[in-house]
MDAnalysis code that builds the backbone (N, CA, C; Angstrom):
import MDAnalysis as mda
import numpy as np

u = mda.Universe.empty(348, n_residues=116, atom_resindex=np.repeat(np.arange(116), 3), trajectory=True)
u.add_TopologyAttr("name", ["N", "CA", "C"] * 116)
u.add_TopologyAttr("resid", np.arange(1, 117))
u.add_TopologyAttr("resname", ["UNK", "UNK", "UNK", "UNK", "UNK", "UNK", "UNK", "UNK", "UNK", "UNK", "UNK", "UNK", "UNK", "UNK", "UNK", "UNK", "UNK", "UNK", "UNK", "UNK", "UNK", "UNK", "UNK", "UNK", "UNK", "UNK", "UNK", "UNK", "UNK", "UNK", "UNK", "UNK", "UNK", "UNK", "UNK", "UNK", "UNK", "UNK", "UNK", "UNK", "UNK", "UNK", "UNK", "UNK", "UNK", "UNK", "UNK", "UNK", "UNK", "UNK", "UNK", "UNK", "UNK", "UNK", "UNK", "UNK", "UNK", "UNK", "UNK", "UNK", "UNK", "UNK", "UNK", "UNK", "UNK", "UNK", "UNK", "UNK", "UNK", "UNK", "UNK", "UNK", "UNK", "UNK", "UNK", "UNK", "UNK", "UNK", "UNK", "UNK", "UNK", "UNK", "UNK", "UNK", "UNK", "UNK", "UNK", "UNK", "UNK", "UNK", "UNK", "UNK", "UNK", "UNK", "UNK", "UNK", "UNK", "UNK", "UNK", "UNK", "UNK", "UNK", "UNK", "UNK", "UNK", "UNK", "UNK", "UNK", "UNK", "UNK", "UNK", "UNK", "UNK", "UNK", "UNK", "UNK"])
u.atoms.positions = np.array([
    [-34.256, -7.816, -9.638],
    [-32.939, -8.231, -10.062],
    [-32.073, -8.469, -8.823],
    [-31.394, -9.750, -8.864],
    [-30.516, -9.855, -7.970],
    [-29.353, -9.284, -7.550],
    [-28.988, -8.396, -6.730],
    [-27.522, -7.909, -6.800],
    [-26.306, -9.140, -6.380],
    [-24.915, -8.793, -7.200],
    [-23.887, -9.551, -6.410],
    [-23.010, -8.564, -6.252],
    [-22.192, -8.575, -5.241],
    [-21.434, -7.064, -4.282],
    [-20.449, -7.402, -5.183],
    [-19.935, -8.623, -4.935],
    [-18.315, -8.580, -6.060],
    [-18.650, -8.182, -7.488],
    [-19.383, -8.631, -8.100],
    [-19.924, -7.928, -9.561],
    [-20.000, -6.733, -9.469],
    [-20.988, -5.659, -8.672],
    [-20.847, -4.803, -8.658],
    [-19.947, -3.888, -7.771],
    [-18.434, -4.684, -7.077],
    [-17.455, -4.020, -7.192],
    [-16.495, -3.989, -8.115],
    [-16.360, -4.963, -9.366],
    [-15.717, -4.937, -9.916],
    [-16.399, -4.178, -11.415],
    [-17.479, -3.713, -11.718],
    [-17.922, -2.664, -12.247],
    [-17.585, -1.569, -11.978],
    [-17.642, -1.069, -10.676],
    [-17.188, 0.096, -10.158],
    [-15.538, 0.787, -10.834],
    [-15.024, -0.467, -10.570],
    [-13.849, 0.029, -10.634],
    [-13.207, -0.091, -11.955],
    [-13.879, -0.824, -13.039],
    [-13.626, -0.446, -13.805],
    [-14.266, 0.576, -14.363],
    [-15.099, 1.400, -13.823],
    [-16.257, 2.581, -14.636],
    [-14.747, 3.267, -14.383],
    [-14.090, 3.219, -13.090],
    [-13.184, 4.397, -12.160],
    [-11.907, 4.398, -13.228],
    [-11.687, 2.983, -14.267],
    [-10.230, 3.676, -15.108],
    [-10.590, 4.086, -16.085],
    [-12.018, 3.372, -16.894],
    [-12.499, 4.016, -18.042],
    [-13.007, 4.910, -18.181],
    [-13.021, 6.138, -17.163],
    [-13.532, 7.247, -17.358],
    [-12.491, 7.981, -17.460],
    [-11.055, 7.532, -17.493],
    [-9.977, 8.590, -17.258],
    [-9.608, 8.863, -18.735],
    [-9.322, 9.864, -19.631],
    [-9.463, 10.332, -21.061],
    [-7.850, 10.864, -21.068],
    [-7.199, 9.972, -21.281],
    [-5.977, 10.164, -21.852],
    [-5.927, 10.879, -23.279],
    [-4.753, 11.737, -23.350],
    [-4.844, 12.533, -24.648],
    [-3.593, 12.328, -25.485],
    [-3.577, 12.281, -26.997],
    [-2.470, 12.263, -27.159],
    [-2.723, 13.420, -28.620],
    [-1.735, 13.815, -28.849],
    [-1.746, 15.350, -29.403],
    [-0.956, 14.523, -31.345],
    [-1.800, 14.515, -32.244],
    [-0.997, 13.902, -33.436],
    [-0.782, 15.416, -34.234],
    [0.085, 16.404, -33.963],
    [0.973, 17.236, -35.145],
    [0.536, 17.187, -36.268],
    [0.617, 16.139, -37.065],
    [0.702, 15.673, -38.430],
    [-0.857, 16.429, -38.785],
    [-1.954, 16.362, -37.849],
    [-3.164, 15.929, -38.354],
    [-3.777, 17.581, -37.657],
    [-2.845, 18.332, -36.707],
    [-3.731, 19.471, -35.820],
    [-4.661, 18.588, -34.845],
    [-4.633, 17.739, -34.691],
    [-5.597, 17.462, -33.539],
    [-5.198, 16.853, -32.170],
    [-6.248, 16.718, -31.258],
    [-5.836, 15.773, -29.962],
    [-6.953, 14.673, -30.030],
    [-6.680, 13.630, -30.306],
    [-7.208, 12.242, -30.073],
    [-7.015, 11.944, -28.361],
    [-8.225, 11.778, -27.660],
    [-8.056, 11.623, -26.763],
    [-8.946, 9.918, -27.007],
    [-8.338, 9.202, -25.619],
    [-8.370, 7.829, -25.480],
    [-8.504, 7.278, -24.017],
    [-9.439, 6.615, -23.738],
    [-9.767, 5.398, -22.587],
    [-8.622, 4.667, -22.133],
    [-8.058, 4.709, -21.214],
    [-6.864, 3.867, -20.023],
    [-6.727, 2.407, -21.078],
    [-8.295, 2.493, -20.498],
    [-8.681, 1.028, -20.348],
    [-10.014, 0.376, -21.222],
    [-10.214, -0.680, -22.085],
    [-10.835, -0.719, -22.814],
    [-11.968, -2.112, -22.551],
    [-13.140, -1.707, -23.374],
    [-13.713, -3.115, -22.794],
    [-13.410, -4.041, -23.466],
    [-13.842, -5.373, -23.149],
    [-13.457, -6.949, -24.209],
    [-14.482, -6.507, -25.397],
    [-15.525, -6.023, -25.619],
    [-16.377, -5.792, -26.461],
    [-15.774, -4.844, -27.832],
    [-14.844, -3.884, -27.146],
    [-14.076, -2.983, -28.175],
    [-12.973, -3.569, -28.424],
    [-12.356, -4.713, -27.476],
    [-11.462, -5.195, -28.238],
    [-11.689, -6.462, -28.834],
    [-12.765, -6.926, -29.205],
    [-12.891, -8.287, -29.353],
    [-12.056, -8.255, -31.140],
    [-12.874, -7.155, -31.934],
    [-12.799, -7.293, -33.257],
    [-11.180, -6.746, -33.772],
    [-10.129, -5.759, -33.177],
    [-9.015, -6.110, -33.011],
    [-7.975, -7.408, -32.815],
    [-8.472, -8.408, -31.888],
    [-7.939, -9.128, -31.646],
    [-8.441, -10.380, -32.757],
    [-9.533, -10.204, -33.057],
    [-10.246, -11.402, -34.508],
    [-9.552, -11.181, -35.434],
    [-9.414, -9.623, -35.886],
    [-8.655, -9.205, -36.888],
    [-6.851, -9.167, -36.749],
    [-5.974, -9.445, -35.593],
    [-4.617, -10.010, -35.637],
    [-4.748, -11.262, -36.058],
    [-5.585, -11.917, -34.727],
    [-5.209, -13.678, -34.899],
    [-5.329, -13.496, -36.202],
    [-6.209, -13.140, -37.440],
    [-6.049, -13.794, -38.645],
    [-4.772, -13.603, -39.373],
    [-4.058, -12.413, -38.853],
    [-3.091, -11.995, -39.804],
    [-3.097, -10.878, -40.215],
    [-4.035, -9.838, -39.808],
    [-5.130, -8.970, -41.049],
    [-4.309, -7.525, -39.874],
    [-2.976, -7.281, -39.747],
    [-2.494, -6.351, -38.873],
    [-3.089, -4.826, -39.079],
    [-2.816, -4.866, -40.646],
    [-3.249, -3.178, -40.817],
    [-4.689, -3.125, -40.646],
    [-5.633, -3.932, -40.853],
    [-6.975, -3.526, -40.611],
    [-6.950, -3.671, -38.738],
    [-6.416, -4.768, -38.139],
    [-6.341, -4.231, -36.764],
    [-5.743, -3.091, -36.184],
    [-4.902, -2.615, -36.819],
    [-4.023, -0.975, -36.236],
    [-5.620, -0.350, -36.900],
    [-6.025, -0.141, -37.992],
    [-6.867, 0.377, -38.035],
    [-8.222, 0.437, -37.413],
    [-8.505, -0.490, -36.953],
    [-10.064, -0.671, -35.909],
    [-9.710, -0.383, -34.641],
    [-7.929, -0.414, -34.287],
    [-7.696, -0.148, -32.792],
    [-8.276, 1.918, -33.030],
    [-7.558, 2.669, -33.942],
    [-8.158, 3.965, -33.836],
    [-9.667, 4.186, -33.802],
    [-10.513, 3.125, -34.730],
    [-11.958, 3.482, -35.032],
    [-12.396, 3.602, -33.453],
    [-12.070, 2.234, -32.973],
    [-12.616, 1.775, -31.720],
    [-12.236, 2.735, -30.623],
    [-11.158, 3.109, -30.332],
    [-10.269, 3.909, -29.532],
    [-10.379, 5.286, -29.597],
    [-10.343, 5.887, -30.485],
    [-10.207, 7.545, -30.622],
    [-11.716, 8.144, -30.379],
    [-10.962, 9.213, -29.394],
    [-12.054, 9.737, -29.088],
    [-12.465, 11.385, -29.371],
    [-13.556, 11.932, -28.753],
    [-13.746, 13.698, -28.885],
    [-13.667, 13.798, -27.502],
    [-13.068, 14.750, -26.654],
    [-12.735, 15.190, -25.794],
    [-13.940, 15.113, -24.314],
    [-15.198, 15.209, -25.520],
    [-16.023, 14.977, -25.131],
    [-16.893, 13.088, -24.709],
    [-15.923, 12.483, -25.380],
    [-16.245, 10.845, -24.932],
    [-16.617, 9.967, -25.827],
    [-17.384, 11.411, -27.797],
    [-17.587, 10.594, -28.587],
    [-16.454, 9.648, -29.629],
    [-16.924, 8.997, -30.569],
    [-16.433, 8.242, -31.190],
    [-15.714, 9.612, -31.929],
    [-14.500, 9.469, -32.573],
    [-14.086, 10.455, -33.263],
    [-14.203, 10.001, -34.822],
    [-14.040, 8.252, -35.235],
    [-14.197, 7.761, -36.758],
    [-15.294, 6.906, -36.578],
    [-16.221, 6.908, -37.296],
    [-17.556, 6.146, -37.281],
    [-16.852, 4.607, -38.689],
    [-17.198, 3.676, -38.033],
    [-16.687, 2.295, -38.856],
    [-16.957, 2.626, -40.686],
    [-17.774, 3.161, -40.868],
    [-17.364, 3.432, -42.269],
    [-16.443, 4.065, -43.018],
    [-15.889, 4.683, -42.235],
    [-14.842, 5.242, -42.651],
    [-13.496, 4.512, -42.501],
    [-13.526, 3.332, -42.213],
    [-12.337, 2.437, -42.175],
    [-11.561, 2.471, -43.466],
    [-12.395, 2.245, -44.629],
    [-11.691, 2.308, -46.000],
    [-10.884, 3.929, -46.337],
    [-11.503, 4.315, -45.648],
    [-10.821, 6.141, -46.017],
    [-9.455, 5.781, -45.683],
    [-9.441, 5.477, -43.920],
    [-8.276, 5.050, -43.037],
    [-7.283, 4.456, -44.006],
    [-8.023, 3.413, -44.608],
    [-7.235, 1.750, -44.972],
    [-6.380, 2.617, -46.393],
    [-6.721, 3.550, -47.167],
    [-6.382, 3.821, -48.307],
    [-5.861, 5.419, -48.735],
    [-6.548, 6.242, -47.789],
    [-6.253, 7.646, -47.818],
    [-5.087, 8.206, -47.054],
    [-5.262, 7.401, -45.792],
    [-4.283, 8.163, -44.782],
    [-2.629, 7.812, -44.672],
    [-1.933, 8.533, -44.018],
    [-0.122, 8.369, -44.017],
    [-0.342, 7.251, -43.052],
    [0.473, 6.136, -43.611],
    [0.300, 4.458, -42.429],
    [1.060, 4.741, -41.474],
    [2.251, 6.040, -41.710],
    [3.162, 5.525, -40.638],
    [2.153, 6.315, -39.652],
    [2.023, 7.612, -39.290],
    [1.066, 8.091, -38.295],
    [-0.143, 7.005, -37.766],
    [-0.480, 6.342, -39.083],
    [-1.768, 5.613, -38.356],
    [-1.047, 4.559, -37.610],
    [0.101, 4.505, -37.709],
    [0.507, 2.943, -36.670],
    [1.323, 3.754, -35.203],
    [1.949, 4.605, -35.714],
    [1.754, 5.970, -34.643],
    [1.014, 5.932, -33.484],
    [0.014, 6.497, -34.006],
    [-1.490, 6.708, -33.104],
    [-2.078, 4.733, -32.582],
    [-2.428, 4.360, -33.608],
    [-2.024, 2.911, -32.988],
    [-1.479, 2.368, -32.093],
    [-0.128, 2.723, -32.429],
    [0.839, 2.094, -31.125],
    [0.757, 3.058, -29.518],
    [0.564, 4.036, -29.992],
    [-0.086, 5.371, -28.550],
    [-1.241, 4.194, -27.950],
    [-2.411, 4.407, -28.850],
    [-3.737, 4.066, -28.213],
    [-3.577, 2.861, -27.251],
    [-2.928, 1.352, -28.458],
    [-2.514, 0.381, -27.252],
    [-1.471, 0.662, -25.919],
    [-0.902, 1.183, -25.807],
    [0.234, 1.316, -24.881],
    [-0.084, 1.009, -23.092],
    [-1.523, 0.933, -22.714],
    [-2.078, 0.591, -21.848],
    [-2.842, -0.393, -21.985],
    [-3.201, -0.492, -23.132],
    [-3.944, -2.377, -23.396],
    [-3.761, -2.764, -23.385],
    [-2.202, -3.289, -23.155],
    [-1.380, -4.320, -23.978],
    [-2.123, -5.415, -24.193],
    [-2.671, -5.358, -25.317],
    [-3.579, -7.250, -25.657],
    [-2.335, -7.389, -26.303],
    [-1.752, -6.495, -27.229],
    [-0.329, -7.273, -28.269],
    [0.269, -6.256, -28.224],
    [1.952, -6.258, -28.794],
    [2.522, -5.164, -29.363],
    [2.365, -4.581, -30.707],
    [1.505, -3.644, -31.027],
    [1.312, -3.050, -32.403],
    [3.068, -2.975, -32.822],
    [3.884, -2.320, -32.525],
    [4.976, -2.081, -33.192],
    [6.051, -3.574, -33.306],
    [5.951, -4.239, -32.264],
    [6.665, -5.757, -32.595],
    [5.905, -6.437, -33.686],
    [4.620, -6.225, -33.679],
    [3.650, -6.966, -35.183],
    [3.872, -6.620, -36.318],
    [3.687, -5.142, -35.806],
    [4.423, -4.220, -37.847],
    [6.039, -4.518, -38.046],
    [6.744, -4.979, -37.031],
    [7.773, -5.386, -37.769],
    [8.113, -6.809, -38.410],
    [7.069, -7.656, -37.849],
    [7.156, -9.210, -38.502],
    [6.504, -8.634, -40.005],
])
């Protein structure tokens, strides 16, 4: 395999923000959702498919699936459980935690969207 130095400096440095585990503490729920700086295009691709269409609450919702983590690095909601999200849970917390998780992504503003 061929190496390229700029490719694999610019791997580097992104391994160096996505390893940093930001925490944010939700009250409502007893827990700490901890979260990635920085996210890949791969985790955000289906967020951003799901604004452009219009489809906001299922994107606030895939930003947590995708985003929330265990302290330990795992996934904290496995994608089937989106409908639990979409129908069980308090929206305002989930746009809450939403608007937390993006606050370093900025691909969009979760809270300027929930107000259109």
């Amino acid at each position: 395999m061929i190496s390229n130095p700029v490719l694999d400096k610019a791997i580097e440095h992104f391994k160096s923000v996505e390893s940093n585990l930001k925490e944010l503490h939700v009250e409502e729920w007893d827990t700490t959702i901890y979260y990635k700086e920085k996210s890949a295009f791969k985790d955000q691709s289906a967020i951003m498919q799901l604004h452009q269409q219009g489809k906001v609450v299922e994107a606030l919702v895939e930003t947590i699936i995708v985003k929330s983590l265990h302290q330990d690095g795992t996934k904290m909601f496995k994608p089937a459980e989106r409908i639990i999200l979409l129908n069980q849970v308090d929206p305002e917390i989930l746009v809450k935690i939403a608007t937390q998780l993006n606050t370093v992504d900025d691909d969009y503003d979760v809270g300027e969207t929930v107000k259109n």
